[in-house]
LUMFI-310267 format. One record per residue: x, y, z of N, C-alpha, C in turn. Coordinates in steps of 0.02 Angstrom, whole numbers, plus 50000, padded with zeros to 5 digits. Each point is the difference from the previous one (the first is absolute). Last residue first. Example, Ala and Ser with C-alpha at 12.3 -4.5 7.8 and 13.67 -1.06 7.14 Angstrom:
BEGIN
ATOM  neast  nnorth    nup  caeast  canorth   caup  ceast  cnorth    cup
ATOM  50642   49888  50354   50042    50059  50003  49961   50055  50037
ATOM  50015   49714  49996   49955    50059  50000  50045   50060  50000
END
This chain:
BEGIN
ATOM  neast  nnorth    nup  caeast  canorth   caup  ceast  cnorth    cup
ATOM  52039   50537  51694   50001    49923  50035  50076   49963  49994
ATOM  49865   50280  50001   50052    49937  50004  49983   49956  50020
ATOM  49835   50132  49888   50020    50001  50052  50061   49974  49994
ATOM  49773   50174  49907   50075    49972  49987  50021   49962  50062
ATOM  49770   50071  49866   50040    49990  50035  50062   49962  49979
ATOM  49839   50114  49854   49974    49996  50057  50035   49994  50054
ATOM  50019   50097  49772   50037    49977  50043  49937   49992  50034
ATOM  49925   50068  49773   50014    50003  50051  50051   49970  50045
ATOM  49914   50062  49742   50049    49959  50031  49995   50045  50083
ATOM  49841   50022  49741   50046    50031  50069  50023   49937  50028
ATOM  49922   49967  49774   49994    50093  50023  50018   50025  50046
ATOM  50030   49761  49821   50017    50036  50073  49992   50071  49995
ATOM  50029   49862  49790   49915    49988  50042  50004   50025  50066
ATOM  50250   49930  49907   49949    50033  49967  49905   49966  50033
ATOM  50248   50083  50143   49969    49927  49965  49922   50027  49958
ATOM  50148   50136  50141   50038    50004  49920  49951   49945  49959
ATOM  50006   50025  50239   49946    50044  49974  50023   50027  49918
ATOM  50134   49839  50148   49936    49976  50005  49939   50039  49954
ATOM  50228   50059  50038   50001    49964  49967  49920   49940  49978
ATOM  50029   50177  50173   50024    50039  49930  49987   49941  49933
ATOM  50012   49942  50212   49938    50025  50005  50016   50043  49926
ATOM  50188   49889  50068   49962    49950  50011  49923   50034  49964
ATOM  50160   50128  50070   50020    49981  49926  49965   49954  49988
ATOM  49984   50091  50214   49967    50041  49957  50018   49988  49915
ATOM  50084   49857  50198   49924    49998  49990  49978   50044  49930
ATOM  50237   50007  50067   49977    49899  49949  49901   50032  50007
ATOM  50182   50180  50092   49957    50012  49937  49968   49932  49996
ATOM  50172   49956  50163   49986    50047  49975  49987   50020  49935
ATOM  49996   49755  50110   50036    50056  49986  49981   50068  49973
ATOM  49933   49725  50089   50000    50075  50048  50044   50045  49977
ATOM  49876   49812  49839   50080    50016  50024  49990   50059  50045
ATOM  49801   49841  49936   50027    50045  49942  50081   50015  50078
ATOM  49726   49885  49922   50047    49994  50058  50067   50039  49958
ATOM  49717   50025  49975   50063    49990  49958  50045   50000  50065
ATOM  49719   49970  49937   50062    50005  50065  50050   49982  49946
ATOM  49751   50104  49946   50058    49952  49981  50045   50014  50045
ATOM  49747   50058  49908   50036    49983  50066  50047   49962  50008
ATOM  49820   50154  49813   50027    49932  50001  50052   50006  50078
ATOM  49753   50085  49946   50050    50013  49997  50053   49954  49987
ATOM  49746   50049  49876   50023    49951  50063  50097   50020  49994
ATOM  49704   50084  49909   50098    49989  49990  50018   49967  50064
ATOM  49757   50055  49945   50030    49963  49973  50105   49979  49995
ATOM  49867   50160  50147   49981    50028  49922  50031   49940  49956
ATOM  50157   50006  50207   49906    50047  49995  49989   49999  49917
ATOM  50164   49831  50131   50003    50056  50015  49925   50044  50000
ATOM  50121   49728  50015   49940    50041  49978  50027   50067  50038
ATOM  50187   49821  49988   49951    50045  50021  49938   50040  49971
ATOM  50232   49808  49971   49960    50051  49961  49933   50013  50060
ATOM  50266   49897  50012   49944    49987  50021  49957   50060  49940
ATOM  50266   49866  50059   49954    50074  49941  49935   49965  50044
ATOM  50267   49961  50075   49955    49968  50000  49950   50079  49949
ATOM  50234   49968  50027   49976    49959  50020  49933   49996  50017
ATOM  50210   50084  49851   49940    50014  50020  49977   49948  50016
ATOM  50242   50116  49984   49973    49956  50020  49922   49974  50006
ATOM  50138   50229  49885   49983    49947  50066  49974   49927  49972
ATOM  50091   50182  49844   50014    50029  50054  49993   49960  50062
ATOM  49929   49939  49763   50066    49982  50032  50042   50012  50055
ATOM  49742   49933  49885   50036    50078  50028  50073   49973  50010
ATOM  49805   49863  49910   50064    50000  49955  50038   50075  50040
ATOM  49784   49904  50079   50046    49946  50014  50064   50006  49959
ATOM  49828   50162  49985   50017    49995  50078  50067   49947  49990
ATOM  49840   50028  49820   50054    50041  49983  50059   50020  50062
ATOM  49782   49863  50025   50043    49965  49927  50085   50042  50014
ATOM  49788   50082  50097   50044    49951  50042  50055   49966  49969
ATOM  49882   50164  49860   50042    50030  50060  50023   49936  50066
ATOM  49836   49956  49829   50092    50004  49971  50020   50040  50045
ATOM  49799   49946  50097   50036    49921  49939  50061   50030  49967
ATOM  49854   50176  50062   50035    49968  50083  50042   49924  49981
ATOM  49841   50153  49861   50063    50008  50021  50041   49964  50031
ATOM  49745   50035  49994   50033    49942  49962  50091   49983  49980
ATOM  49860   50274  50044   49997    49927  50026  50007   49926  49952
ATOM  50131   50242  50031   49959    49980  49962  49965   49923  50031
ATOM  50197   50087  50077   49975    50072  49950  49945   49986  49967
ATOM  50113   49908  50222   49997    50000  49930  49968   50066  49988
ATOM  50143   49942  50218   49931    50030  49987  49993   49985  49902
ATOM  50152   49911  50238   49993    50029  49925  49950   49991  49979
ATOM  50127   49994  50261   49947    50008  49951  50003   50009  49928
ATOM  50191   49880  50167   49969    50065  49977  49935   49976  49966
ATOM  50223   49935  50192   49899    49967  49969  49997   50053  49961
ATOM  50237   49897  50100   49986    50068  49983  49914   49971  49963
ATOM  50222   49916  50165   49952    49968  49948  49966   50060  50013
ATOM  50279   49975  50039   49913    50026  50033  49951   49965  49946
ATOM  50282   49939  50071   49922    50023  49969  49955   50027  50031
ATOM  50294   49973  50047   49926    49984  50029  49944   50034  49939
ATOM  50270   49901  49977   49962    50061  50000  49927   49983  50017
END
């Protein structure tokens, strides 16, 4: 079965966040996570930027992004991109 690797934005809720929300990245069960980065955003906060590799099957992203915005200190969850690899 072919993958995609999937980037999303996550936005805390608060600044200083970003230490257990990367924390809380590496226990998802939905994907594969391969890589986290952190970003300065505005106003002291900074986003978090995570690639998840995950199963080309129907719904896998939006359970993925669901499962992402369940994580505590998170206010929004973006997709950025999607691709097959």
């Amino acid at each position: 079965m072919a993958e995609n690797i999937a980037i999303f934005r996550i936005m805390p809720d608060e600044p200083g966040a970003e230490a257990k929300i990367k924390k809380a990245l590496s226990n998802i069960k939905d994907a594969a996570l391969k890589d986290v980065k952190v970003e300065p955003f505005a106003f002291g906060l900074n986003a978090v930027i995570a690639a998840f590799v995950l199963e080309e099957r129907e719904g896998a992203i939006e359970a993925l992004e669901q499962s992402l915005k369940k994580i505590s200190k998170v206010s929004d969850v973006r997709l950025e991109h999607v691709s097959r690899i």
